[in-house]
C-alpha distance (Angstrom), angle and dihedral (degrees) to the residues before:
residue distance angle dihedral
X1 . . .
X2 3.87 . .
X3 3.37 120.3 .
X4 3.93 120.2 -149.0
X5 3.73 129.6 -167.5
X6 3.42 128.1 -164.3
X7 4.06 113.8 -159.2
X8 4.12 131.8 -162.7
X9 3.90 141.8 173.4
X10 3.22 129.2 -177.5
X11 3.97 131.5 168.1
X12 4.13 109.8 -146.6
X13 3.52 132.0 -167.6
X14 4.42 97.6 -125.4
X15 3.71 132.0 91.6
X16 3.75 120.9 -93.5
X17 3.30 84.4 -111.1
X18 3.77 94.4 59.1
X19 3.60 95.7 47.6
X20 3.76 88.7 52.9
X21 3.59 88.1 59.7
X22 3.58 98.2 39.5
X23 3.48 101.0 52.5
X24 3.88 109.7 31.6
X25 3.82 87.4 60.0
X26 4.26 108.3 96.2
X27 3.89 82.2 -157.5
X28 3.53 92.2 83.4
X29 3.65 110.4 49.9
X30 3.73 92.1 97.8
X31 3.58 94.3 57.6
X32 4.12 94.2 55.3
X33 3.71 94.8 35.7
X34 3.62 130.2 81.2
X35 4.10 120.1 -95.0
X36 3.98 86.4 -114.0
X37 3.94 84.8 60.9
X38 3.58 107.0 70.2
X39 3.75 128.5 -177.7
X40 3.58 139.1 -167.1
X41 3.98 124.3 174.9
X42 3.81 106.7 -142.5
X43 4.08 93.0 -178.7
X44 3.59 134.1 66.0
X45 3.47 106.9 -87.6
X46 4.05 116.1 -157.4
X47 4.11 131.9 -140.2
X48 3.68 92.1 -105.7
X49 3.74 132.9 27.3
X50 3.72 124.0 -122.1
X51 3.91 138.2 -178.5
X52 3.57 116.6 -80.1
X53 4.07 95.4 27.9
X54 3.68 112.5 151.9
X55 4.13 109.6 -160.2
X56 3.55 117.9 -174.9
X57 4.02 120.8 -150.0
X58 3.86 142.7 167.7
X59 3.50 116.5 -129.5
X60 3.50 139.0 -161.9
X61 3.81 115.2 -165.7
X62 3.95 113.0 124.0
X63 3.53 119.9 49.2
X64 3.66 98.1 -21.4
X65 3.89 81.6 -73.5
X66 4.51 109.0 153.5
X67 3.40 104.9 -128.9
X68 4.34 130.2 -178.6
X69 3.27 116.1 -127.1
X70 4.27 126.0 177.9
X71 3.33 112.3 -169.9
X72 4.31 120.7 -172.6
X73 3.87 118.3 -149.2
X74 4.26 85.8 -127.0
X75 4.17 85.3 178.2
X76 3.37 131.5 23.0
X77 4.25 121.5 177.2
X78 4.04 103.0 166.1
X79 2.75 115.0 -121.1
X80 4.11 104.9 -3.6
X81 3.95 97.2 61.8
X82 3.81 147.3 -24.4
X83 3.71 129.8 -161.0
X84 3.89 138.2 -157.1
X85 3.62 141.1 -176.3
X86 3.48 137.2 -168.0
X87 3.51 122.8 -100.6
X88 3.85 100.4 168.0
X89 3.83 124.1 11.7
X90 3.93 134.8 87.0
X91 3.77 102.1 -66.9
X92 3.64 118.3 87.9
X93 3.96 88.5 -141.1
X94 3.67 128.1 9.2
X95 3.90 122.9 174.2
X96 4.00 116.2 171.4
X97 3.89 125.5 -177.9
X98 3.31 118.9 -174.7
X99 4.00 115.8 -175.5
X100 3.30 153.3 174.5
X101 3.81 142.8 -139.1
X102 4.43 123.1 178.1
X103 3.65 105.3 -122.7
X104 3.93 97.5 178.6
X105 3.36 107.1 -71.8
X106 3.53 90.6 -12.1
X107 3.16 141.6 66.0
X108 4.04 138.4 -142.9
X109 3.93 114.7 -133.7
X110 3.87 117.2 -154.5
X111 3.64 127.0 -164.1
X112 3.50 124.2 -174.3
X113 3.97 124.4 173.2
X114 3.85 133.0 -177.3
X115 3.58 124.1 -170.4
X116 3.41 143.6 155.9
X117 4.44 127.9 -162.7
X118 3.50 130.5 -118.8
X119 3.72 124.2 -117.5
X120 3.37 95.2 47.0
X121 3.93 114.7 -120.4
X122 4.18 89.3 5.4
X123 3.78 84.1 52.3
X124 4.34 92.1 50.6
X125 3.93 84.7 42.7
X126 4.27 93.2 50.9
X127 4.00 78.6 42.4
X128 3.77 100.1 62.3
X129 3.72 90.4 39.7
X130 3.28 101.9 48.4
X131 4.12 130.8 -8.3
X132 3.65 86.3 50.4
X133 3.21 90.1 69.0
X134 3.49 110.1 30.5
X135 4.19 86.0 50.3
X136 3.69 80.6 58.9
X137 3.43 100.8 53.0
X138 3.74 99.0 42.8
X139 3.96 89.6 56.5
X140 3.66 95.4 45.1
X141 3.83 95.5 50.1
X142 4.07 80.5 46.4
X143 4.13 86.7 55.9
X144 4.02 90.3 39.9
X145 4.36 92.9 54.8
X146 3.99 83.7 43.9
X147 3.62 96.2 49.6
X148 3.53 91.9 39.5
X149 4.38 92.0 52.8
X150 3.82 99.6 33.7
X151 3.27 113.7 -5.8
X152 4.13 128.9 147.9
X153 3.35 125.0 -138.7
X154 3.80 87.0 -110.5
X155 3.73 111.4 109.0
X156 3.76 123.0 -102.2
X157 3.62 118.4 -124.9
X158 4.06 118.7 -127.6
X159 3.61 110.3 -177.5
C-alpha cells in the first residue's frame, strides 16, 4: 500500500483565534473549495469541535459521483490544531491536520495529509490519473480564496 501526502503552508493575516474559528467550522468548506467540490453536512454539526466527533458529509469530487464520507475529530488542541480521519469515504486512509501557529498578528496555517487508495495497484493507477490531480486543485483553490481574503505578501507553500 502506497502512502501519499499532500503538504501546505500558508502565512495569513487573522488572529489564532480567528483561524480557529474559521477553519474548524465544516460550514465553510464550500466557500474555500472549488465549485466541482461540493459538500453537504448530513449530521449535526456543534459550535466547537471536540475529540472523538464523528461528522457525516456527501461529497462530490470525481465525476460528479455522491459519495459518504464520516470523518472523527481523532485530536483536537483549540485553538493550535485539530485532526480528522476518515472513517467512511473512498480513500483507504485519510489523515488531515490542519494547524495553527501566532506569528504576530498573523498566523502560519499548516496542512498536512496522508493517504493511501483502495484497490491496491488499480487504486495508485485511478490516483495518478485522477485524485492526484483533483487533490491538487481543491487545495490550491483553498490557498487562492485565502490569499485572496487575508493573505500576506509572504509566499504560500504548495508542495
Amino acid at each position: 500500500m502506497k502512502i501519499y501526502r499532500l503538504y501546505r503552508r500558508q502565512e495569513l493575516k487573522m488572529s489564532i483565534e480567528q483561524a480557529w474559528q474559521f477553519f474548524s467550522s465544516p460550514h465553510n468548506l464550500n466557500q474555500i473549495t472549488p465549485s466541482f467540490f461540493h459538500v453537504d453536512i448530513t449530521s449535526p454539526v456543534p459550535d466547537d469541535l471536540y475529540a472523538g466527533l464523528m461528522i457525516s458529509y456527501r461529497m462530490k469530487a470525481v465525476f460528479g459521483i455522491s459519495m459518504a464520507w464520516l470523518s472523527e475529530i481523532s485530536h483536537c488542541e483549540k485553538p493550535k490544531r485539530f485532526i480528522y480521519q476518515q472513517c467512511v469515504g473512498p480513500f483507504h486512509f485519510w489523515n488531515h491536520e490542519v494547524s495553527f501557529t501566532q506569528q504576530d498578528e498573523k498566523i502560519m496555517l499548516e496542512d498536512i495529509v496522508f493517504y493511501s487508495m483502495r484497490w491496491s495497484w488499480l487504486g495508485d493507477l485511478l490516483h495518478a490519473m485522477v485524485i492526484h490531480d483533483k487533490l491538487k486543485r481543491i487545495f490550491d483553490a483553498r490557498q487562492d480564496y485565502l490569499q485572496a481574503h487575508w493573505g500576506t505578501l509572504a509566499k504560500s507553500e504548495r508542495l
